[in-house]
TISELUM-973744 format. One record per residue (C-alpha): x, y, z; residue number from 0. Coordinates in steps of 0.05 Angstrom, whole numbers, always signed. Layout:
     east    north       up   fikol
        X        Y        Z     NUM
...
This chain:
     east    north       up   fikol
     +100    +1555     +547       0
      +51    +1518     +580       1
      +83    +1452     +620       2
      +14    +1418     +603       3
      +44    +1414     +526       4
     +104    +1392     +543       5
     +117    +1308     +518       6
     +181    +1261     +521       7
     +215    +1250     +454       8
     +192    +1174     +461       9
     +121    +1195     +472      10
     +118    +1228     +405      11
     +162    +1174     +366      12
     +106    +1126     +402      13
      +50    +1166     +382      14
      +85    +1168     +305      15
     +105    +1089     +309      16
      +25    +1079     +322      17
       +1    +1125     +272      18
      +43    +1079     +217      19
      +23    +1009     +260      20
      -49    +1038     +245      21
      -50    +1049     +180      22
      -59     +986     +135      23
      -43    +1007      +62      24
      +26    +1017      +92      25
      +33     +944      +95      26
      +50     +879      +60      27
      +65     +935       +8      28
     +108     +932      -61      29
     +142     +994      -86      30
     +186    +1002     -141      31
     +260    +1037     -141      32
     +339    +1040     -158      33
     +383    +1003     -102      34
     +420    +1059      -80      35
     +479    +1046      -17      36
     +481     +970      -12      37
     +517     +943      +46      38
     +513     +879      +86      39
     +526     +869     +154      40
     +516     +791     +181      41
     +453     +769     +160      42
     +420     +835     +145      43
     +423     +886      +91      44
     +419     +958      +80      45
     +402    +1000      +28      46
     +364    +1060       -3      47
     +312    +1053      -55      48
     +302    +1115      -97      49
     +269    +1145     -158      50
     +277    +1210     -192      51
     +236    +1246     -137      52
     +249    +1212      -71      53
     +290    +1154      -30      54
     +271    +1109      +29      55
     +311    +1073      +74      56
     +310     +993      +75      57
     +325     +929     +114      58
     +324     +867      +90      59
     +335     +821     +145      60
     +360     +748     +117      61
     +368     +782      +53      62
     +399     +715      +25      63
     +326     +684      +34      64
     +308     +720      -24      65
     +336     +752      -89      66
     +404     +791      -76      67
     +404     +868     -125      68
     +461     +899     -142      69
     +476     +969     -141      70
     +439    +1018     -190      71
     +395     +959     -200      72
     +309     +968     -211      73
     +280     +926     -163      74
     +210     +910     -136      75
     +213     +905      -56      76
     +150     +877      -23      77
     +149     +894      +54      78
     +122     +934     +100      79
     +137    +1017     +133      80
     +169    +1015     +210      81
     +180    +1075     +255      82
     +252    +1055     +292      83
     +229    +1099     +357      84
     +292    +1086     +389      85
     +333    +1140     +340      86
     +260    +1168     +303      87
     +276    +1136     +236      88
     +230    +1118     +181      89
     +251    +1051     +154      90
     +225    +1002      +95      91
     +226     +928     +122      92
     +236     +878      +54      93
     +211     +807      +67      94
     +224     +793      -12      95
     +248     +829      -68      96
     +247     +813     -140      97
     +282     +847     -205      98
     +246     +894     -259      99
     +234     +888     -321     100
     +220     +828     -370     101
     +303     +826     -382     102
     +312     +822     -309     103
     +267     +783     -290     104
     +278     +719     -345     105
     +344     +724     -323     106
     +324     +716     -248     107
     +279     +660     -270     108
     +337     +620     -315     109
     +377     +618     -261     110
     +330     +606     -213     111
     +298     +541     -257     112
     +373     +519     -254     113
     +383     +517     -185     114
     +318     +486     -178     115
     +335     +435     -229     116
     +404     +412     -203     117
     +371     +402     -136     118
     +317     +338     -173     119
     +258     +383     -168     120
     +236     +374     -245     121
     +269     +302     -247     122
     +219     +258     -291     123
     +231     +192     -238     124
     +197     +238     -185     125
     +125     +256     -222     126
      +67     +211     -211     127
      +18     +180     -261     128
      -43     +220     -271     129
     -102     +168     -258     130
     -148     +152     -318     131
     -217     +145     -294     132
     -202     +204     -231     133
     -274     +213     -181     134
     -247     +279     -141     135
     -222     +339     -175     136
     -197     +408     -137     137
     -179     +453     -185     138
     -143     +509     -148     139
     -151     +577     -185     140
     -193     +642     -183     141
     -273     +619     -174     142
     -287     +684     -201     143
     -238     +676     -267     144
     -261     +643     -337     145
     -215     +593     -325     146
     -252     +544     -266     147
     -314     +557     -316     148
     -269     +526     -380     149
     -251     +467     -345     150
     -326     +451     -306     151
     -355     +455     -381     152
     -303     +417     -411     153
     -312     +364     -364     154
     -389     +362     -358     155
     -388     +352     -436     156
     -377     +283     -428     157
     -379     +265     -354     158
     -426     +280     -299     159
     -397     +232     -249     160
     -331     +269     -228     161
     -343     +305     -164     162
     -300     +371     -177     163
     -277     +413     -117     164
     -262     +496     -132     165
     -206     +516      -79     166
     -206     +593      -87     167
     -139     +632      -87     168
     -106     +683     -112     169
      -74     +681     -180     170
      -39     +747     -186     171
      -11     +797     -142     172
      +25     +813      -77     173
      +12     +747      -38     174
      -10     +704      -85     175
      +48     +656      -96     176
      +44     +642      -13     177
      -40     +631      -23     178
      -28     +571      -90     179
      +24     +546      -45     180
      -10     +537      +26     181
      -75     +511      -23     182
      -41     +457      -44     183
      -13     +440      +20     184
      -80     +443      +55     185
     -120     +398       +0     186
      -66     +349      -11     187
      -80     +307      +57     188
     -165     +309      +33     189
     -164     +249      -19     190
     -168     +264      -88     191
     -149     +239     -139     192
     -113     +297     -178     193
     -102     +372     -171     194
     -111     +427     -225     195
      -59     +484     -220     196
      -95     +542     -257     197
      -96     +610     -299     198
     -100     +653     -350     199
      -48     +680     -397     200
      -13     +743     -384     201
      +41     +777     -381     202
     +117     +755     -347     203
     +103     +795     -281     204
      +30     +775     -284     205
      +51     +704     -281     206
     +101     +705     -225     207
      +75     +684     -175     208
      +69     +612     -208     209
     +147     +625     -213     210
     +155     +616     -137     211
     +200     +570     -104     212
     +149     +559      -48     213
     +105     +536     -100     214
     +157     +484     -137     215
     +172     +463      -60     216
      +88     +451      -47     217
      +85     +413     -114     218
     +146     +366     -107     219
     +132     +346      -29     220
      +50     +335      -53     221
      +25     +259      -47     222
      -29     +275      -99     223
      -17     +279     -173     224
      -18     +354     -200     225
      -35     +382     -259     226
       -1     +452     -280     227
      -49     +490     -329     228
      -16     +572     -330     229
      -21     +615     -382     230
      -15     +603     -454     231
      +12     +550     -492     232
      +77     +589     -500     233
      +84     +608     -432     234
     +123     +558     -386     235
     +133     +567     -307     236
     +162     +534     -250     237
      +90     +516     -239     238
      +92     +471     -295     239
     +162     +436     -293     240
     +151     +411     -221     241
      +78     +398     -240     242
      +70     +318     -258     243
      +46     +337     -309     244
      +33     +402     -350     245
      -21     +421     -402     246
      -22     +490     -457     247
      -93     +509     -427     248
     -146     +500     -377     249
     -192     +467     -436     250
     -135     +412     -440     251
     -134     +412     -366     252
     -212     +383     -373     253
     -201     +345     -425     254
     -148     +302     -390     255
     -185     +287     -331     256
     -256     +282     -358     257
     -261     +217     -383     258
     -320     +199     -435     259
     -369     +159     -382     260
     -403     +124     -443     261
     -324      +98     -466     262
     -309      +78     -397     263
     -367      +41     -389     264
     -355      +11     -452     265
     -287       -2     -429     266
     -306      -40     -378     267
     -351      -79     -418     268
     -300      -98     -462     269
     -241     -118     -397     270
     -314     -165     -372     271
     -311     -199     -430     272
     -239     -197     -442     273
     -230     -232     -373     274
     -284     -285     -389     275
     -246     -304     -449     276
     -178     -309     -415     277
     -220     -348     -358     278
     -243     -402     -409     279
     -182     -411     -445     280
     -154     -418     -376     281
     -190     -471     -359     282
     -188     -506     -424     283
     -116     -509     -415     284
     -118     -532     -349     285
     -169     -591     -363     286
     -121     -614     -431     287
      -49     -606     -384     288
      -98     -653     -328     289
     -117     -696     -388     290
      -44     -703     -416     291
      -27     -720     -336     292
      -68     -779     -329     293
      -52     -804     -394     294
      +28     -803     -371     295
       +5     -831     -307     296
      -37     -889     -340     297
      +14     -894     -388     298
      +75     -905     -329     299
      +30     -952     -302     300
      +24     -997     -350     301
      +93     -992     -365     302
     +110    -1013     -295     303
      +59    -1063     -295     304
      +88    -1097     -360     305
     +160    -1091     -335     306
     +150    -1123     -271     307
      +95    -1182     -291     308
     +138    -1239     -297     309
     +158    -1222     -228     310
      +94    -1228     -205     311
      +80    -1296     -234     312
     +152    -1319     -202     313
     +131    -1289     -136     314
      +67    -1315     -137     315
      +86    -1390     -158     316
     +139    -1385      -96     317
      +80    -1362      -48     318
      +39    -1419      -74     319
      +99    -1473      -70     320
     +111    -1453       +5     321
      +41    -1447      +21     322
      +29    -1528       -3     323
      +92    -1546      +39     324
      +67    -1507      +94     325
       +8    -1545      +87     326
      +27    -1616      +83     327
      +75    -1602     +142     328
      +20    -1583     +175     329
      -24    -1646     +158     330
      +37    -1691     +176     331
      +38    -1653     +250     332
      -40    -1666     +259     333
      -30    -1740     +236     334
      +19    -1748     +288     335
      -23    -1712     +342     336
      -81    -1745     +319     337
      -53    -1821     +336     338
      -23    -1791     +397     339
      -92    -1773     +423     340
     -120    -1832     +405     341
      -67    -1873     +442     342
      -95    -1831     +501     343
     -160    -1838     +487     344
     -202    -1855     +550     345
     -255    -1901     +506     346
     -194    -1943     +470     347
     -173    -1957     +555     348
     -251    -1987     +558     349
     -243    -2041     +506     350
     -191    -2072     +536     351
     -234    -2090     +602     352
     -211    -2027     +634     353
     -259    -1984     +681     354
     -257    -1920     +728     355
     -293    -1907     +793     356
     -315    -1842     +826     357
     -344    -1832     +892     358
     -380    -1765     +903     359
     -357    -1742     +844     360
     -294    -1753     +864     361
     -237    -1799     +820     362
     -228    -1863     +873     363
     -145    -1878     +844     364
     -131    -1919     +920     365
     -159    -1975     +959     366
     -155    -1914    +1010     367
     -209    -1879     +981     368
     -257    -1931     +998     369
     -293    -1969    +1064     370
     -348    -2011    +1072     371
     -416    -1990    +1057     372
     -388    -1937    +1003     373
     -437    -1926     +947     374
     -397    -1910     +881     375
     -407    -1896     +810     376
     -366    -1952     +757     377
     -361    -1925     +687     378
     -338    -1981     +628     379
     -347    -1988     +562     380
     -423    -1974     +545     381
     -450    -1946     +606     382
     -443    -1929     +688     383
     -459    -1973     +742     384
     -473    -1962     +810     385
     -451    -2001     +870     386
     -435    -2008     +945     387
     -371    -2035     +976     388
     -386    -2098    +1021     389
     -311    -2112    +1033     390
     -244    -2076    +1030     391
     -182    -2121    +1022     392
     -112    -2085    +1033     393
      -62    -2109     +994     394
């Protein structure tokens, strides 16, 4: 045997691990089977799925994320194949697993919508108000479906102004519940004013994915009113009890949000004029309460005015009384002062022979202020006089 042909047991699990890493349709797969061996150990569980031809061994690591099978039970496991190298096993790696069959699966979903429900995630205090006259749309369906083209034509029937946004996702199939979710997510934060949830009718399994927690969690934690629109009008989802509100088809869906533009503008014709009105009537009251004011205020006025009258006239008789006897006193002091002055009066000291003299100016009041030769000025009843001193006598 040639030693050139000779490889390690890990080389060829390697090569065999990389031949399955390679190939994609072994991936993000869902296969069908009977839960054959179920155990659980921690966190993890183990188990066989089989049909009538073949088995497969499974993980399912945090198998309590997801739906929990019991034994003998048809399932539908989406995951992905893994080559364990370490002891050359071919394993199945579950990430979610759902029942099969219509039975199993409404009763999966009734007890699911329970759960859901005791935990306030349909509660009627949480959902939002869908805005009446909305601008932005998104409508988050499949662009390529009739559905997005229901809803543009409803709306365009009657409105041209609403700008409507398509964000494209998948509505059916492996994946499709995690691409409605993350959509919702990623348009909530970009301003408008409502969302459209969207699709078809079809069958129980073709509506699942609008049966997905992660959807009911997206919905309730959105800022942005929502609109559920899935399948017919006798199909309900989780989709449409966490929705704010839900509608039987994508028509209604339009017809909700597309407002007539020729009744809105009419509307707000109507709340112009409606204002105006209440303005006027406003202001008519206003000006008859100010009117009814000033008549009270005249009116306490007067009253005051009447009331208090005779007091007046008292007070003003008093003022006048005590203003005379101010007055006479008055006249009595200036009598007095006046015969006082006069007594003093320099002129009434010149009729009775009496004169003063000055020299330079100066008052002469002592035979000391004078000498010989001294000219000096004599003042006297009727006139001055001037003089010179020709002899000084002492007394």
């Amino acid at each position: 045997m040639p030693e050139s042909n000779i490889i390690k047991v890990s080389q060829l699990n390697n090569v065999i691990k990389n031949i399955f890493y390679a190939e994609e349709m072994l991936h993000n797969i869902v296969i069908m089977g009977e839960i054959s061996g179920f155990k659980i150990s921690g966190q993890h569980a183990y188990f066989a799925l089989k049909d009538e031809e073949s088995a497969i061994q499974c993980n399912c690591f945090n198998y309590q994320k997801t739906y929990i099978p019991k034994e003998g039970e048809q399932i539908l496991a989406k995951g992905s194949v893994d080559y364990y190298t370490k002891i050359g096993r071919l394993n199945f790696n579950i990430t979610q697993i759902q029942p099969y069959g219509a039975g199993a699966l409404a009763a999966m979903l009734e007890k699911l919508k329970k759960e859901l429900a005791e935990k306030g995630y349909f509660d009627i205090a949480h959902k939002q108000p869908i805005p009446k006259f909305p601008k932005r749309v998104c409508v988050i369906t499949s662009k390529t479906g009739a559905v997005i083209r229901d809803i543009i034509t409803t709306i365009r029937k009657v409105n041209d102004l609403i700008d409507i946004v398509v964000k494209d996702v998948k509505v059916q199939g492996i994946g499709a519940e995690d691409d409605i979710a993350q959509a919702i997510k990623q348009v909530d934060d970009l301003g408008f004013d409502v969302l459209i949830v969207a699709r078809g009718g079809g069958s129980l399994e073709d509506l699942m994915p609008f049966n997905s927690e992660k959807i009911v969690y997206a919905i309730y934690n959105a800022k942005t009113p929502i609109i559920s629109s899935v399948g017919h009008e006798t199909d309900t989802t989780l989709c449409d009890l966490a929705a704010d509100i839900r509608v039987p088809t994508p028509t209604a869906a339009g017809e909700l949000v597309g407002y007539n533009v020729e009744e809105y503008k009419n509307y707000i014709q109507d709340l112009g004029n409606r204002l105006s009105s209440q303005l006027s009537a406003c202001l008519d009251h206003a000006k008859t309460k100010l009117d009814l004011q000033m008549q009270r205020i005249i009116g306490a006025f007067n009253g005051v005015y009447s009331k208090n009258s005779n007091k007046l006239e008292l007070y003003s008789a008093k003022i006048g009384l005590l203003a005379n006897n101010i007055l006479k006193n008055k006249e009595h002091e200036f009598g007095n002062l006046s015969v006082r002055l006069d007594a003093v009066n320099p002129l009434k000291v010149f009729s009775r022979s009496y004169l003063y003299a000055q020299k330079d100016g100066q008052n002469i009041t002592s035979i000391e202020d004078i000498k010989v030769k001294d000219k000096i000025e004599i003042t006297t009843k009727g006139g001055k006089a001037k003089a010179e001193i020709i002899e000084v006598n002492k007394l």
